[in-house]
C-alpha positions in Angstrom: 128.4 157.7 41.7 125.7 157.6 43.9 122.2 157.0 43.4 118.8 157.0 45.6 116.0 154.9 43.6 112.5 155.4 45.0 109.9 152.8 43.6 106.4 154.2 44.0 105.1 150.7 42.8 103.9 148.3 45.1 105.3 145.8 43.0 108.9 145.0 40.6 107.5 144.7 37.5 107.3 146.8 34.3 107.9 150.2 35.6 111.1 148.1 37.4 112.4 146.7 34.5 112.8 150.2 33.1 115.0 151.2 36.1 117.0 147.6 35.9 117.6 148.7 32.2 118.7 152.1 33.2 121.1 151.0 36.1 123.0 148.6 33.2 123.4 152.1 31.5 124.5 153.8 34.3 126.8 150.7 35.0 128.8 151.3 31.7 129.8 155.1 32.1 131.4 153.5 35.9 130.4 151.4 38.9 128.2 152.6 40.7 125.9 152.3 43.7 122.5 152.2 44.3 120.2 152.6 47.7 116.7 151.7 47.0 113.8 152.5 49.0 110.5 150.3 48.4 107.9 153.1 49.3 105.5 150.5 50.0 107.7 148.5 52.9 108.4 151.8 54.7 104.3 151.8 56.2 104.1 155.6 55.7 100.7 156.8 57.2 98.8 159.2 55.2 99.5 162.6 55.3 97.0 164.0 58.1 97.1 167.5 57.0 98.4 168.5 60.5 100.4 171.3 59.0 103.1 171.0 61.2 105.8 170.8 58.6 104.6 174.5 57.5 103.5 176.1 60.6 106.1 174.7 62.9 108.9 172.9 61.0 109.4 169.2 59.1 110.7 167.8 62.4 107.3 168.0 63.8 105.9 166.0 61.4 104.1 163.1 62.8 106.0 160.8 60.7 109.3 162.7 60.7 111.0 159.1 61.7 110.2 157.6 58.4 110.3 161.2 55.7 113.4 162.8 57.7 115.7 159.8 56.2 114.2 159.7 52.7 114.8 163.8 52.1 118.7 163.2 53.9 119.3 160.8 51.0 117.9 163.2 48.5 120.6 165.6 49.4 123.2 163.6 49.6 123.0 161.2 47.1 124.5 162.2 43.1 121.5 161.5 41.4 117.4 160.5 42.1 115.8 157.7 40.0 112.1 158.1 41.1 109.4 155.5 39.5 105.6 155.3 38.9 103.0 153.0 37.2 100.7 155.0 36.1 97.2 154.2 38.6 93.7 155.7 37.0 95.7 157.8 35.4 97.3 159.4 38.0 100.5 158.3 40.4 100.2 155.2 43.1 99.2 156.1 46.0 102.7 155.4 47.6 104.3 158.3 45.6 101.3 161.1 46.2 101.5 160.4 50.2 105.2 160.5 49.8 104.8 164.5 47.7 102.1 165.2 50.0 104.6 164.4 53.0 107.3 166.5 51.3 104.9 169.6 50.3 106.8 171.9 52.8 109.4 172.1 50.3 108.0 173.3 47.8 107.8 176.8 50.5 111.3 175.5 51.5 113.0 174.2 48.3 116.4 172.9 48.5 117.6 170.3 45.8 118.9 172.8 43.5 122.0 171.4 42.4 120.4 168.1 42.3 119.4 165.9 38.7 116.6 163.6 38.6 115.3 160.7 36.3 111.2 160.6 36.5 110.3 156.7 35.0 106.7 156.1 34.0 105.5 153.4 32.3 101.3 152.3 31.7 99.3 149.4 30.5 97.6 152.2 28.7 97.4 156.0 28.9 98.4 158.8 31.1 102.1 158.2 31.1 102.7 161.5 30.0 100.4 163.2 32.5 102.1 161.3 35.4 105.4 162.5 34.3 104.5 165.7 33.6 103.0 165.6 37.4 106.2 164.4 39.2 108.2 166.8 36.8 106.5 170.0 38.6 106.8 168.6 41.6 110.0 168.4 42.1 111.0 171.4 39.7 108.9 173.1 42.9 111.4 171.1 45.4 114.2 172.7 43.4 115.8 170.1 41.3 117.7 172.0 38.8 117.0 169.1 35.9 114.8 165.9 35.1 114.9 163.8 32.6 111.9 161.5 32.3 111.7 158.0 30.7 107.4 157.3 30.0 107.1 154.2 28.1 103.5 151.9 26.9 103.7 148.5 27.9 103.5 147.3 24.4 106.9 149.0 24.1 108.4 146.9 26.9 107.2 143.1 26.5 109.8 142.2 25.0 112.1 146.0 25.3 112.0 147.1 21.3 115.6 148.1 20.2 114.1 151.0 19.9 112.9 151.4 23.0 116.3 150.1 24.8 118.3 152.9 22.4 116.0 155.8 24.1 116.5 154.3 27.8 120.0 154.8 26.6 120.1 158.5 25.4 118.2 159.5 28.8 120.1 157.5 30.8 123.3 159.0 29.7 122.3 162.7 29.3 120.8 162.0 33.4 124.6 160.1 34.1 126.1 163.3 32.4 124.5 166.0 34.2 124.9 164.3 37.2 128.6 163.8 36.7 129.3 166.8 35.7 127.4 168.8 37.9 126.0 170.8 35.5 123.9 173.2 36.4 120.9 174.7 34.0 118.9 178.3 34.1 115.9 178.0 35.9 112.5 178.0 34.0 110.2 181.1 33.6 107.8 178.8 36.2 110.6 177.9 38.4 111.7 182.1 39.3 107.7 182.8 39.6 107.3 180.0 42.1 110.7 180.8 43.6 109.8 184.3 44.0 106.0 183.5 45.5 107.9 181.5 48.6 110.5 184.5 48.7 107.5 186.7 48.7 105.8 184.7 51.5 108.7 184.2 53.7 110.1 188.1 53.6 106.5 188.5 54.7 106.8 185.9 57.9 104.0 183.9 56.7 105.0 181.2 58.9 108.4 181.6 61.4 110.1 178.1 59.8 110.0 179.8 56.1 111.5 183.2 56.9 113.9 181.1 59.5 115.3 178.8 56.4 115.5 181.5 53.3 117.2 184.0 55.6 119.6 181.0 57.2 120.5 180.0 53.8 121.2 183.4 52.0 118.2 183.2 49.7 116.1 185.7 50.5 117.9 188.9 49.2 117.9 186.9 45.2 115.7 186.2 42.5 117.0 182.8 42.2 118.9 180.7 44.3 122.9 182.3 44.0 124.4 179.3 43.1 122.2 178.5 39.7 122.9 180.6 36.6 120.4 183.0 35.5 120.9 186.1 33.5 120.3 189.4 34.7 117.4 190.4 32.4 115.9 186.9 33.1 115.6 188.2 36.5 114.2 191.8 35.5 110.5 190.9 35.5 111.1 188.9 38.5 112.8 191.8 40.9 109.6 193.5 40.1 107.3 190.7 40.5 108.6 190.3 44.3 107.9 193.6 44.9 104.0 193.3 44.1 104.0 190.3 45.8 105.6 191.8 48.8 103.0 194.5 48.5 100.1 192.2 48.0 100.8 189.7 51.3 101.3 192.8 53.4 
């Protein structure tokens, strides 16, 4: 298996001890391999709001040179382990220029058969708002599941037992949906948001989002095809489009 590891923190400390802990884990199902990208080396500028990536398309992103690479590895690796300290209770700054970099996806999501593994850890509070955060996010980008590991720092210095046996159960339910490709129904909030960027790109909001949900067969469902989702799941959804549609017109 194959996995991308993006560290938010500008630092390998607590929140990177978690992810050490989870790659011995991952280590004992098989061996695997890991590409790690130190959001803080890559000297990302800030997002400049250009709107480019919307109006035009992500290759005329300023900084395409640097964010093109980082979403090619998101496709192609198995799995995403993505980290964050928590930062006045929020993310680093690293990983809110990387999801304000990578905001066209949520318009153009594509990770669907994708799993990720959110890791949050804090000297104090907020974990659970940070990892609630990077959970919608990329739920909006289309990953299909996440599994999130948010720890206290008095939890980690030493790692209890306890704390090492719930690293453990995540890690391996993460290692198991990954390897088995497993694929989950979407959320009530993943078809509404699905069906809003449907909506938008049936009504040509901007040429690069009707271009990509025509081009990849998307357009004409409630969900993406290839994700299971029952028929009457999709019921309130079929008509939600509609008003939509009618709305934006």
């Amino acid at each position: 298996m194959k996995y991308l590891v993006i560290n938010g923190s500008p630092r390998r400390k607590n929140t990177w001890q978690i992810v050490e802990e989870v790659k011995k884990n991952l280590d004992k199902q098989e061996q695997n391999t890991y590409d790690e990208i130190e959001l803080k080396d890559l000297e990302l500028p800030m997002c400049t709001a250009c709107y480019n990536c919307f109006t035009n398309s992500e290759n005329t992103c300023p900084h395409a040179q640097i964010i093109q690479p980082i979403t090619e590895k998101m496709m192609q690796y198995d799995g995403l382990i993505i980290t964050s300290p928590v930062y006045t209770l929020n993310v680093t700054a690293h990983i809110k220029n990387l999801f304000d970099h990578l905001a066209y996806i949520y318009h153009r999501p594509q990770f669907f058969k994708k799993h990720a593994l959110i890791i949050v850890t804090t000297a104090g509070a907020g974990h659970k708002k940070v990892a609630n955060y990077m959970d919608e996010s990329l739920e909006n980008m289309g990953y299909n599941q996440r599994y999130r590991i948010t720890l206290n720092h008095n939890q980690m210095n030493p790692l209890q037992e306890k704390t090492t046996k719930e690293i453990s159960k995540t890690a391996n339910k993460f290692y198991q949906a990954t390897k088995n490709k497993t694929l989950k129904s979407p959320s009530l909030k993943a078809l509404l948001m699905y069906n809003v960027w449907r909506a938008m790109a049936n009504n040509k909001t901007t040429q690069p989002d009707y271009q990509y949900w025509t081009q990849n067969n998307m357009i004409e469902y409630e969900y993406h095809p290839d994700i299971p989702c029952s028929i009457l799941k999709k019921i309130p959804f079929k008509i939600f489009y509609k008003i939509m549609t009618k709305i934006l017109k």
